[in-house]
N, C-alpha and C positions, 0 to 999 in steps of 0.2 A: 584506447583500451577496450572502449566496449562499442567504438563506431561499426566494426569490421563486420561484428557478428548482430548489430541490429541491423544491419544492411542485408543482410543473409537471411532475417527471419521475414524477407518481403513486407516490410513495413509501409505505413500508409503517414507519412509525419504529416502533424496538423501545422497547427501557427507559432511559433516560438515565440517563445516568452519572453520579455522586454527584460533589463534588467531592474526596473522601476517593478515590473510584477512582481519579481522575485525576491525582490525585497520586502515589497508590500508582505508577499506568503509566509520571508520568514521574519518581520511585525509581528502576524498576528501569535505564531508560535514563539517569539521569544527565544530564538535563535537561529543558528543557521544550516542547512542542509545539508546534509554528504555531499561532497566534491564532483562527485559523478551523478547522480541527481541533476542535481543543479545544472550539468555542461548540458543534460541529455534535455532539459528543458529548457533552455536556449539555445539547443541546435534542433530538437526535434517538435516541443512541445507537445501537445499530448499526441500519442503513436496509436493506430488501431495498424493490428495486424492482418492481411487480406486471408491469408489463410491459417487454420485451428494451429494454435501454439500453445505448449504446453512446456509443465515443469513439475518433474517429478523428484517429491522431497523425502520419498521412500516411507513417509507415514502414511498409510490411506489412499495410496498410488498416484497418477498422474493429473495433477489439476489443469484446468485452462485457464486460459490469459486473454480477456476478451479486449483491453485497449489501455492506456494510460493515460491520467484525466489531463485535459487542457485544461485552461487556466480557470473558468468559471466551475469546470468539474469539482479542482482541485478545491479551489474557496469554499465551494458549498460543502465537501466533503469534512472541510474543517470544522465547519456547523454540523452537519449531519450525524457525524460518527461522535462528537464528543462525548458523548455519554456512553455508546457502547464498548469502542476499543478504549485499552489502557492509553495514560495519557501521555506513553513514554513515546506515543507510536503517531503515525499518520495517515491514510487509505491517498494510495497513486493510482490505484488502479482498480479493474475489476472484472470478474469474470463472463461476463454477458447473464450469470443467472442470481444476480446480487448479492453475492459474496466479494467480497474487497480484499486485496491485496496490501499490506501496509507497511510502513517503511518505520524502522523504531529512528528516532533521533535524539533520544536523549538515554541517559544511564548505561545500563547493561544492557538494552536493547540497540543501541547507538548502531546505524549502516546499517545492522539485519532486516530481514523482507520474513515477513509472516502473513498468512494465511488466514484472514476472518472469516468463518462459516456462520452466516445469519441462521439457519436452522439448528444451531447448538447454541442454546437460550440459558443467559442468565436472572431472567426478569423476576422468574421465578423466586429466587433464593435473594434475587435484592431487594422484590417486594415484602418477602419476610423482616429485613432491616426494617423498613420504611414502620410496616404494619407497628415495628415496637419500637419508632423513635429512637431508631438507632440510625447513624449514617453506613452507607453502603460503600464497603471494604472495596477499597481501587483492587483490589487480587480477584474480584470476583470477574472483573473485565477479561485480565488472562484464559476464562474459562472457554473464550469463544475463537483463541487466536492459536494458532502451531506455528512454529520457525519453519521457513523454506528454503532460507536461505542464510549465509553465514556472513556475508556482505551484499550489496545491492551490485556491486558487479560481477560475484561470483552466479547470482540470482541469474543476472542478464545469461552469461557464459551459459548456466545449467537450459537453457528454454531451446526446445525443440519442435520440427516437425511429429506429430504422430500418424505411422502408417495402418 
């Protein structure tokens, strides 16, 4: 379903993922992964693509897509983001300019691919929590994320060459 057209965006596949990894990944989240997720990282593991690929989610024009994490990417991304993305979500990927790509896996975010921009900060508004002893609202996380996608293989489908 979405072999046809990662072959077509001149991918660089890394080391595929054991199924003992992938299980390990979804341990640590306490469930388990979109269908197509999962096939793409035990056929491909994580993908850098050779040449600029992009997807445009018609907010804010056309983003890039700098690689999809391999397995150590992934782990630590687990650690890394948890405090900034919602915690409905996961970061697979990432732009080459440290912005992350994220996959929801649970609730009403479930299969969608959204958009983290590090340069749109919530720190601000959750240090105000903290300053008054209050705990910092999971909604505040959505402040740094947009949808790009409607499922993670529509995502794949939407990612182009830019001329």
């Amino acid at each position: 379903m979405i072999e046809a057209k990662l072959k077509s965006l001149d991918i660089k596949p890394g080391i595929p993922f054991t199924v003992d990894q992938i299980r390990q990944i979804e341990a640590k989240l306490g469930g388990s992964l979109p269908d197509a997720y999962r096939w793409m990282l035990a056929t491909y593991g994580g993908i850098f693509f050779r040449s600029a690929c992009y997807m445009d989610p018609k907010v804010g024009g056309p983003v890039q897509l700098g690689w999809f994490f391999d397995y150590d990417d992934l782990s630590n991304a687990l650690r890394d983001y948890a405090e900034t993305i919602p915690v409905s979500m996961i970061a697979i990927g990432d732009d080459s300019g440290g912005n992350v790509y994220c996959l929801g896996i649970t609730g009403d975010d479930q299969n969608k691919v959204f958009f983290h921009d590090h340069g749109i900060g919530w720190h601000t508004d959750a240090e105000e929590y903290i300053e008054r002893g209050e705990p910092v609202p999971s909604s505040l996380r959505y402040q740094t994320v947009y949808m790009i996608g409607e499922s993670f293989v529509g995502f794949i489908q939407g990612l182009f060459f830019k001329e």
